[in-house]
N, C-alpha and C positions, 0 to 999 in steps of 0.2 A: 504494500500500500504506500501511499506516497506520504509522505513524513511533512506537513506544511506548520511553520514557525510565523507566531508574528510578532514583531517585535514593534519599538515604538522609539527609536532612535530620529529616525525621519522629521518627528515632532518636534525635534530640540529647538531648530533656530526660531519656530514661532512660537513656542510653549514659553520659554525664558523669557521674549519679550513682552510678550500678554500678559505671564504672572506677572513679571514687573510694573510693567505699568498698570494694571488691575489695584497690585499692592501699593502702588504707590500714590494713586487716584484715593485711592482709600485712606490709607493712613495719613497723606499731608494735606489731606482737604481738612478731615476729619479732625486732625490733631493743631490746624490753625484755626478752625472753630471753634473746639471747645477752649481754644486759647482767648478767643478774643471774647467769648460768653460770658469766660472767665474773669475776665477784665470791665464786664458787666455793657458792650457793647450794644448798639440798638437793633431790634430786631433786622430792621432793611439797610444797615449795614452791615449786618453778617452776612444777608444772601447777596448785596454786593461783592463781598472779598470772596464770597465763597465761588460765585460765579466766577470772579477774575482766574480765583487760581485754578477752576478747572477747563477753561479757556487758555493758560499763558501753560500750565503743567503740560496739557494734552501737545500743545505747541514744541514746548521744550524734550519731552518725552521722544514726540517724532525724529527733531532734529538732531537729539541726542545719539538716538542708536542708529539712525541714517550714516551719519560723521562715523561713529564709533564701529560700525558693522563694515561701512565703504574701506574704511583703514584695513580691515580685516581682511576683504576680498581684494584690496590691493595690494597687501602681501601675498595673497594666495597666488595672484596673477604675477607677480612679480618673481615667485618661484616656481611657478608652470612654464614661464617664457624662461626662465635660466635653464631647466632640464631639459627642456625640448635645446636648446644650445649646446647642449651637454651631451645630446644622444646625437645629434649632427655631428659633432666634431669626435665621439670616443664613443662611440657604443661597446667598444668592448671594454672599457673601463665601467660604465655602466651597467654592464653585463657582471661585471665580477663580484661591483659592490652590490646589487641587488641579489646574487649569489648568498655572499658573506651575512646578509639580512636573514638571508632563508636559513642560514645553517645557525644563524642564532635565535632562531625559533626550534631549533631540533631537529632542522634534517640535516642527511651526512652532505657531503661535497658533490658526490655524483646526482643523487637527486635533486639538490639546491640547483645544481646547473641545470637540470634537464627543464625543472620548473620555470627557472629565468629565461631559458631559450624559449619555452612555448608562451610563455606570457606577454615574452616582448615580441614575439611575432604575429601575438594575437592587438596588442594594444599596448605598445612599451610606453608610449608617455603616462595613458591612464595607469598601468600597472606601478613606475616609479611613484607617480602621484598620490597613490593609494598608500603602498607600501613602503616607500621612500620618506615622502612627506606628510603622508597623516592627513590626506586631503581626498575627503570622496562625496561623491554628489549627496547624500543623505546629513552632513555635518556642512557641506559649503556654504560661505557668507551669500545672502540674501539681505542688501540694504533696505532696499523698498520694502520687503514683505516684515521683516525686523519693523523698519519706522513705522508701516501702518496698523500691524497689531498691537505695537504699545501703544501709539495713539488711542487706536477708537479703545486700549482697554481702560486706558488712564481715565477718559471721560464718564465712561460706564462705572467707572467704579467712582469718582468722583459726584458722579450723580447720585450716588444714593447717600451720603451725608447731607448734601446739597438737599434733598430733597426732606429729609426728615427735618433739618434747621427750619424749612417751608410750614410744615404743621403740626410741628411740635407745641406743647404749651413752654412758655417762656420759663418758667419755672421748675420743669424738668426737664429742659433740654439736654441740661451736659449730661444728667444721668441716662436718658433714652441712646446720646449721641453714643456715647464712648459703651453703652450697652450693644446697641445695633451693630456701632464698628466690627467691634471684637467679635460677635459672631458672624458678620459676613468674613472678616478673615480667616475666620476657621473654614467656614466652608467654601473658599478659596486657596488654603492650604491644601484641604482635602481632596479638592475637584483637581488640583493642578497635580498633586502626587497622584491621584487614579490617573489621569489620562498620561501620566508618564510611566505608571506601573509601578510605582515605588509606594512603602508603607504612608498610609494615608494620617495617622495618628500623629509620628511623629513629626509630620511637616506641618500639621493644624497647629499644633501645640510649639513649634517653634513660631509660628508669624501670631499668633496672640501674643504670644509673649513677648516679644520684640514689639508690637505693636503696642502692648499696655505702656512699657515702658513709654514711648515719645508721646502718648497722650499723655500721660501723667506728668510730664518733663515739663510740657505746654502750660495746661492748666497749672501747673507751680508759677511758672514765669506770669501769666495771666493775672493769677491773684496779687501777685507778690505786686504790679502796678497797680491795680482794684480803678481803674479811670472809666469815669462815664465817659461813652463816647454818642 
C-alpha cells in the first residue's frame, strides 16, 4: 500500500507571520488601552489611539516583514547565482563537496558518489541548493505573502480590543479588556501550534503569559500618571 505522510513545514513562512502579527495586533493595541484607561482617558479618545495604532501597527507590520523577508530572499538569490557560478566553472569540485555532504550523513564514498552523480544530472543546482545551502521551495523567502499575512492579521487581531473598548461599560473596561485579551491569546496560541502540529498547551500558556506580563507593565505606567485626558 502506499505509505502517504503529511506534514506541515510548507506553513512556516505564512504561519510565523500571521501568528505575529495576530499576536501583536492583540497584545499592543490591547496593552496601550488599558494603558491609557488607566491613566483614566476619555472614552472617544481611546477608540481614537486605538484606531490609530491598528491603522499605523497593521502599516508597520507589512512593511516590517516585507524589508525583513526581501533581505532574506536576497541572500537566498545571492547564493543561488554564486552556485550556479560555481557548477559552470568546477562541477567537479562541486561534485566532491556535495559527495563529502552525503558521507557525513552516513553513506560510505562509493554511494555518496553515485548519489551526487545522479542528483546533479537530475537537477544539480536544485540538488546543491537543497542540500548544500539549506534552501528548498517549502522554507523559501516569500516577501509579499510574509507582508500580507501579518498585515491583515495585525488588524484582525487589533480589532477585537478595539472593538470591546467600543461597548464596554466604562467602569469595567480594563477588567473585561485584559480578560478578553488573554483568552483570545490563548486560543491563538493554541490554533497556531494545531495548525503547525506542535503541542497546543504549551504554546497557549507561553503567549498569556508573556502577554499578562506587558499589560500589566502598561496599566503600572498608566496609573502611576492617573491624568485626565
Amino acid at each position: 500500500m502506499r505509505h502517504i505522510e503529511t506534514h506541515r513545514v510548507e506553513h512556516l513562512g505564512w504561519l510565523r507571520a500571521a501568528v505575529l502579527g495576530a499576536n501583536d495586533g492583540i497584545i499592543s493595541t490591547s496593552s496601550l488601552l488599558v494603558g491609557i484607561a488607566a491613566a483614566h482617558a476619555s472614552h472617544s479618545n481611546m477608540l481614537l489611539t486605538g484606531f490609530a495604532a491598528l491603522v499605523a501597527g497593521g502599516m508597520s507590520m507589512a512593511t516590517g516583514e516585507y524589508v525583513s523577508v526581501s533581505s532574506q530572499a536576497d541572500t537566498e538569490n545571492a547564493a543561488m547565482k554564486q552556485e550556479k557560478a560555481e557548477l559552470a566553472l568546477d562541477p567537479e569540485a562541486e561534485h566532491r563537496e556535495l559527495t563529502g555532504i552525503y558521507m557525513q550523513r552516513g553513506l560510505d564514498r562509493t554511494m555518496a558518489q553515485e548519489v551526487a552523480t545522479q542528483l546533479m544530472a537530475h537537477d544539480a543546482i536544485g540538488t546543491h541548493a537543497r542540500d548544500e545551502l539549506g534552501i528548498s521551495e517549502a522554507t523559501q523567502a516569500r516577501p509579499l505573502q510574509a507582508a500580507l499575512a501579518s498585515a491583515l492579521s495585525f488588524v484582525v487581531g487589533a480589532a477585537m480590543p478595539l472593538a470591546i473598548t467600543a461597548i464596554a461599560p466604562g467602569n469595567l473596561l480594563i477588567g473585561i479588556l485584559v480578560g478578553a485579551t488573554l483568552v483570545g491569546l490563548a486560543g491563538l496560541g493554541a490554533l497556531a501550534a494545531k495548525t503547525g502540529g506542535a503541542p497546543v498547551v504549551p504554546a497557549a500558556i507561553r503567549i498569556t503569559c508573556w502577554s499578562a506580563l506587558a499589560m500589566g507593565s502598561t496599566v503600572a505606567i498608566g496609573s502611576a500618571f492617573n491624568a485626565v485626558v
